[in-house]
MARPAZA-702049 format. One record per residue: x, y, z of N, C-alpha, C in turn; residue number from 1. Coordinates in steps of 0.2 Angstrom, whole numbers, m for minus. Atoms other than C-alpha are relative to their C-alpha. Layout:
BEGIN
PT    n.xx    n.yy    n.zz   ca.xx   ca.yy   ca.zz    c.xx    c.yy    c.zz    nr
PT       X       Y       Z       X       Y       Z       X       Y       Z   NUM
...
***
This chain:
BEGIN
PT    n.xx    n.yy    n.zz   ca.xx   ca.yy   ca.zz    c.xx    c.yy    c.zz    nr
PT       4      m6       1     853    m105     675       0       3      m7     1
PT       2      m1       6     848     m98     660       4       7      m2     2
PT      m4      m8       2     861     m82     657       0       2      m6     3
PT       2      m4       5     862     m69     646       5      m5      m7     4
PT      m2       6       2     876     m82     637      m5      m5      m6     5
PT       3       7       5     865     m95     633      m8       2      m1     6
PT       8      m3       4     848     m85     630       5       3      m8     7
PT      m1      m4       6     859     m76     613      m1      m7      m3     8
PT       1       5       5     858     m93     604      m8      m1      m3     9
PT       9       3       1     838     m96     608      m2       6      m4    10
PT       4      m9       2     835     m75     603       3      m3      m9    11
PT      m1      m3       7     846     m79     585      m3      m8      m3    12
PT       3       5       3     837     m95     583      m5       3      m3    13
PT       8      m3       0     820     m86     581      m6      m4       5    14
PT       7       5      m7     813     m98     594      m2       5       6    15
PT       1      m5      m3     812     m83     607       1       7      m3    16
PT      m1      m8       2     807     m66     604      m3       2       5    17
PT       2      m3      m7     799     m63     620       2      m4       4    18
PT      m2       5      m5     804     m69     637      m8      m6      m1    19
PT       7       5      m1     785     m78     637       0      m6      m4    20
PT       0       8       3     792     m90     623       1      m3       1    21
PT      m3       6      m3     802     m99     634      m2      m2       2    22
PT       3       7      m4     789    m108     641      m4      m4      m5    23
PT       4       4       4     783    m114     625       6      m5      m3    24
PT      m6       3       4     801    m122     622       1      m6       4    25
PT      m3       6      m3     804    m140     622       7      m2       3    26
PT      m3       0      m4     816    m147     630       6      m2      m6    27
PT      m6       1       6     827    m153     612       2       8      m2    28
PT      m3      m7       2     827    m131     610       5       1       2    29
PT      m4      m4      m6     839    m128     623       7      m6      m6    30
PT      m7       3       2     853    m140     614       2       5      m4    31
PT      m5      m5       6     856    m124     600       4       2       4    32
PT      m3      m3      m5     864    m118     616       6      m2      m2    33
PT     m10       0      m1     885    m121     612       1      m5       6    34
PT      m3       4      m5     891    m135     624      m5      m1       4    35
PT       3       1      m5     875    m140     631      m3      m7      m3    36
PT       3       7       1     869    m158     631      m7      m3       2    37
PT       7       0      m4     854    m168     636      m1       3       6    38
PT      m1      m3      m6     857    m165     653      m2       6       3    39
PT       3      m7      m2     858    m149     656      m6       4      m5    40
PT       6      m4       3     845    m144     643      m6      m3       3    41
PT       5       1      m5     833    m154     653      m1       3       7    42
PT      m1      m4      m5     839    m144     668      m4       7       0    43
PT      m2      m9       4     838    m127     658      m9      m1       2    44
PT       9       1       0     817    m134     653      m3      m2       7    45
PT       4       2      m7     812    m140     671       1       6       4    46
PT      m1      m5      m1     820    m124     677      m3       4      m1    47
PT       5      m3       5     809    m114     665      m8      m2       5    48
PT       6       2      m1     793    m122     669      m3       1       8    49
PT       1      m5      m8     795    m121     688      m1       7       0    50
PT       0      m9      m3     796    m102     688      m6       2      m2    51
PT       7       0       3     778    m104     679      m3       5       6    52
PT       4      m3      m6     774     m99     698       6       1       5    53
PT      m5      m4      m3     786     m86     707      m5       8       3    54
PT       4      m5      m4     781     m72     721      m1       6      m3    55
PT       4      m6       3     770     m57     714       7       5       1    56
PT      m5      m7      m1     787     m46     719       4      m3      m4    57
PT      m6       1       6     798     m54     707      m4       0      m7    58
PT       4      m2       5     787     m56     694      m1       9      m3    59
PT       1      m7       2     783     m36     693       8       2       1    60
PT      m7      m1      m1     801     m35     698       5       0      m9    61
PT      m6       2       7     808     m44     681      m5       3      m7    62
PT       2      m6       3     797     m31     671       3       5      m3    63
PT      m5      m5       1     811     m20     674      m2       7      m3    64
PT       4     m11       2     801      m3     675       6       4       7    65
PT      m7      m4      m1     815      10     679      m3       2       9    66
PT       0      m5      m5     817      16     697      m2      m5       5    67
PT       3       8      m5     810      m3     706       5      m4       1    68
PT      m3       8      m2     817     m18     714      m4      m4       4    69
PT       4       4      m4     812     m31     723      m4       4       6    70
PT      m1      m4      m8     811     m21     740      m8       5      m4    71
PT       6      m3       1     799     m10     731      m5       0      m1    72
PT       7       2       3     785     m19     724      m1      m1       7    73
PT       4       2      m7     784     m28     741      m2       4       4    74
PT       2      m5      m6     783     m12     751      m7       0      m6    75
PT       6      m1       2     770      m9     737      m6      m4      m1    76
PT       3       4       2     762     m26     736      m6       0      10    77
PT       2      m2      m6     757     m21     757      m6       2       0    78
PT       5      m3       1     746     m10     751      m6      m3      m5    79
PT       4       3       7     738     m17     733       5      m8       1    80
PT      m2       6      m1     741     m35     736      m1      m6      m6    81
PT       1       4       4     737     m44     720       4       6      m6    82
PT      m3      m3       5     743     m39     702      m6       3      m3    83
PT       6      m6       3     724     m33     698       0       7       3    84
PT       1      m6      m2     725     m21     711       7       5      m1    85
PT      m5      m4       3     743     m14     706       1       4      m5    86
PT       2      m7       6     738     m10     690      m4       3      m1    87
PT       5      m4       0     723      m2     694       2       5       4    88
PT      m3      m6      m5     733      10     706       3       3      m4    89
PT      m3      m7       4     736      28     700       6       3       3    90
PT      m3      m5      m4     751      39     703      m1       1       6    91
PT       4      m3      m7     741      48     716      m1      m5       4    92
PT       4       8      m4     736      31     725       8      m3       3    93
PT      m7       1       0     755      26     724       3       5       4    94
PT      m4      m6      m1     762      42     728      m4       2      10    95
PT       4       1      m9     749      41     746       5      m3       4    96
PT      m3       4      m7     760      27     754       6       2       2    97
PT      m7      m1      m3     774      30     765       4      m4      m4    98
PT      m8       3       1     790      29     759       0       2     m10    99
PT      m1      m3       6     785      33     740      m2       6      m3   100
PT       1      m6       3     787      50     729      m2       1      m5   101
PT       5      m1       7     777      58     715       5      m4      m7   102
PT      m3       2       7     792      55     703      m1     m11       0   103
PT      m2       7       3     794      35     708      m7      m2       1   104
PT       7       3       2     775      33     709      m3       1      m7   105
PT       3      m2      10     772      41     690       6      m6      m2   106
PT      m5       5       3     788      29     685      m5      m7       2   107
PT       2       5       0     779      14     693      m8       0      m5   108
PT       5      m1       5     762      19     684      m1      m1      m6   109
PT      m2      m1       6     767      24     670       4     m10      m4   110
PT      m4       7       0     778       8     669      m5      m6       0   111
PT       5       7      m2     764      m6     673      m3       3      m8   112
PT       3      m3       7     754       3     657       4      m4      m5   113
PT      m3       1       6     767       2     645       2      m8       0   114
PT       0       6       1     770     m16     651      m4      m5       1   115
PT       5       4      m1     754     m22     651       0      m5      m6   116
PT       1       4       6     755     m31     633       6      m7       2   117
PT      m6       5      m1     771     m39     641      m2      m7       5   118
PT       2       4      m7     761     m45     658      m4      m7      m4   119
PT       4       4       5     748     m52     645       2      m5      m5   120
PT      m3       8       5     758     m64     636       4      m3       4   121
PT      m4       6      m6     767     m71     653      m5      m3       2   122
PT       6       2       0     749     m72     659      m3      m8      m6   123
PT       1       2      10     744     m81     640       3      m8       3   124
PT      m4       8       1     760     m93     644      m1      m3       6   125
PT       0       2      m6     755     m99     660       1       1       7   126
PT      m4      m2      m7     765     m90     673      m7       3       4   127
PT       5      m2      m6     757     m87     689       3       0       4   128
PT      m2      m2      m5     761     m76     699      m3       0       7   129
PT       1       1      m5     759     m78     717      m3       5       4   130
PT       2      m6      m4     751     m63     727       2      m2       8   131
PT      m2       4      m9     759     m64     747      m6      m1       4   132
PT       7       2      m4     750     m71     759      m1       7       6   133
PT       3      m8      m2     740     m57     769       4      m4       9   134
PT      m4       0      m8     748     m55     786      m5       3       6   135
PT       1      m4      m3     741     m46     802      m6      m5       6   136
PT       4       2      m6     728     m50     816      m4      m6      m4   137
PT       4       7      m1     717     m67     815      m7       2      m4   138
PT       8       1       3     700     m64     801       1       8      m1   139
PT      m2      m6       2     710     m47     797      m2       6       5   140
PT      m1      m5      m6     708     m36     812      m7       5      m1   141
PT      10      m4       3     692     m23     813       3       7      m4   142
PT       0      m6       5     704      m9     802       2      m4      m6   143
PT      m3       3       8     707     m23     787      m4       2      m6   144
PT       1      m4       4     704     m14     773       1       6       1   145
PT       0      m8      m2     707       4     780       6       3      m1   146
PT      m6      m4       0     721      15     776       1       5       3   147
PT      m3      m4      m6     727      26     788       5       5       0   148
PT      m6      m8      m1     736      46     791       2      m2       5   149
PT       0      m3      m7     743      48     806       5       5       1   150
PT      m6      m6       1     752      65     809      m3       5       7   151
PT       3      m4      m6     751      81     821       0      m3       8   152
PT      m1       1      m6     748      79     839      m1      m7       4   153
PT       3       8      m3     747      61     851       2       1       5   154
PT       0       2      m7     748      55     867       6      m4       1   155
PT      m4       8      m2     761      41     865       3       2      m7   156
PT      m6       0       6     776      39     851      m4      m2      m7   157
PT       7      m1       7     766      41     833       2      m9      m3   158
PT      m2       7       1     779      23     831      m6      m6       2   159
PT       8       4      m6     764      15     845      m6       0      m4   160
PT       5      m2       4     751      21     834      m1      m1      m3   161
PT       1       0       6     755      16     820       1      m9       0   162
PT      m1       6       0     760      m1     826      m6      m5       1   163
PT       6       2      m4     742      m4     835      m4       1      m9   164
PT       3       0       6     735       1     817       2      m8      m6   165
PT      m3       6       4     746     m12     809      m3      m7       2   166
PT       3       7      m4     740     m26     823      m8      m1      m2   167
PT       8       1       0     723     m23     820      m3       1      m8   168
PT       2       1       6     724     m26     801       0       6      m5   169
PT       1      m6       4     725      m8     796       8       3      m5   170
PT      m5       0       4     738       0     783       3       7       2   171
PT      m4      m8       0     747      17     783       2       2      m5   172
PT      m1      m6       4     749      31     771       6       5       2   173
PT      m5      m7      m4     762      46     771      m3       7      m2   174
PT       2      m6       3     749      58     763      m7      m3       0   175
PT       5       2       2     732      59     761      m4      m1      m6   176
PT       4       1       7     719      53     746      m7      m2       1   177
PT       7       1       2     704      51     740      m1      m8       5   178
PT      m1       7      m3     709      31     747       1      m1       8   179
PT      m3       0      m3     714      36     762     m10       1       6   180
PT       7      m1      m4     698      31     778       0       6       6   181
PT       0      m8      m4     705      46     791       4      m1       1   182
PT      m6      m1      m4     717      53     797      m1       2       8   183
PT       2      m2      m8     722      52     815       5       4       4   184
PT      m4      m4      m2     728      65     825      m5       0       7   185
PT       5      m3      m6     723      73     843       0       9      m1   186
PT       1      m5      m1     722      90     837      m3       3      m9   187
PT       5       2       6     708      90     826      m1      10      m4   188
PT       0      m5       2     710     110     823       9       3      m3   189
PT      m5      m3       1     727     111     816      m1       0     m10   190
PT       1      m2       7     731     118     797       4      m2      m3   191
PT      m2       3       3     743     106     792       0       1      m7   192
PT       1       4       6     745     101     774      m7      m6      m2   193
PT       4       6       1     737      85     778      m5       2       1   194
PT       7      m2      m3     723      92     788      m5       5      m4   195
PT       3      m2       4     718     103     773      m1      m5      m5   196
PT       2       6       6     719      88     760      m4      m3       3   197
PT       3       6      m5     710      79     774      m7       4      m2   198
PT       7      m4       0     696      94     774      m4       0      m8   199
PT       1      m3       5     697      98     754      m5      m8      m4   200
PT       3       6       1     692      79     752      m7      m5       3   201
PT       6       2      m4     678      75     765       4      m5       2   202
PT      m2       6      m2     690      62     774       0       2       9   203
PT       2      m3      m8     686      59     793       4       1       4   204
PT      m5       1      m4     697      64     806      m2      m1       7   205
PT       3       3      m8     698      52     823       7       1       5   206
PT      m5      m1      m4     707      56     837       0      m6       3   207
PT      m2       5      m4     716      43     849      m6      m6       1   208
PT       6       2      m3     701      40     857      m5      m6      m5   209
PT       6       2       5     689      37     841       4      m8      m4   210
PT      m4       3       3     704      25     834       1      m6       5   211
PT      m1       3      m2     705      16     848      m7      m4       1   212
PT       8       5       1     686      10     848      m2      m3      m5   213
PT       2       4       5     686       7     833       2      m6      m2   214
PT      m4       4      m1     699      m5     835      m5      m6       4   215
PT       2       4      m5     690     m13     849      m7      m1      m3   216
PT       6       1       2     674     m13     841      m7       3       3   217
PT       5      m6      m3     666       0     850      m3       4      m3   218
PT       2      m7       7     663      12     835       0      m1      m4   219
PT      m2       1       6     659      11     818       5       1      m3   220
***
């Protein structure tokens, strides 16, 4: 592996000054390395070269924008599945899914921005990130693309609810947004939070009922 060790020799060569150099580096570079011989500097460079193509969460991962790890891109790769749609995703857009908050969704925004020039010279050198494979029901279920509330009152454990929306290609939020296709509740008259962003925004709200036809292909 290429550690922090045997990267200080490449950095005070002048042959790396961005991580993206290293895919432009032959395979006689790696010998300025201190005790490193044919061998393993063929090792070092095929090692290199293979990582050309690594999964879209390690890739935004090795970034290294403050407050992420692997675990986090993936919950967020869920949502925004490719790396076009991660950088187009706002705060606000971020800060919608369950599980993330206003400060770590501005930290990942903000973060993608400022390493946009970085993404643009890994792109440049070849690397090619993988985006995951899409999961969920067979030709994406009848809620694929749909982003989903679900809060307030129900019939059945909101866990059941949220799992039949998952089966049927759909995603889930912890808030609502502009992004967001309705929220579902069975108490279409409550003053919630949500139910006010849900109203202030014109987004629809389906009860059980309306969520389960749609499902089945009963309702638009």
């Amino acid at each position: 592996d290429l550690s922090e060790k045997r990267l200080a020799p490449l950095l005070d060569s002048g042959k790396v000054e961005h991580m993206a150099d290293l895919y432009g580096l032959a395979k006689d570079d790696f010998l300025v390395i201190p005790n490193t011989k044919e061998k393993m500097a063929s090792k070092l460079y095929n090692n290199i070269q293979a990582s050309r193509q690594l999964p879209l969460a390690r890739f935004l991962n090795g970034l290294g924008i403050a407050g992420t790890g692997t675990t986090t891109w993936e919950k967020l790769l869920e949502t925004y599945p490719t790396l076009e749609a991660v950088q187009a995703a706002a705060a606000e857009d971020i800060a919608a899914i369950d599980g993330f908050a206003e400060k770590s969704a501005e930290q990942i925004a903000s973060g993608l921005r400022v390493r946009q020039p970085d993404i643009e010279r890994l792109l440049a050198a070849g690397v090619e990130p993988q985006a995951p494979q899409a999961s969920g029901s067979p030709g994406g279920g009848a809620l694929s693309g749909m982003t989903l509330v679900v809060t307030g009152t129900l019939s059945r454990p909101r866990g059941e609810v949220e799992k039949s929306i998952k089966a049927a290609g759909g995603k889930m939020a912890g808030s609502v947004s502009k992004n967001t296709t309705a929220v579902v509740t069975n108490d279409a008259k409550s003053t919630s939070s949500k139910m006010k962003k849900a109203q202030t925004l014109g987004v629809p709200v389906w009860n059980e009922e309306k969520l389960a036809a749609v499902i089945e292909g009963a309702a638009p």
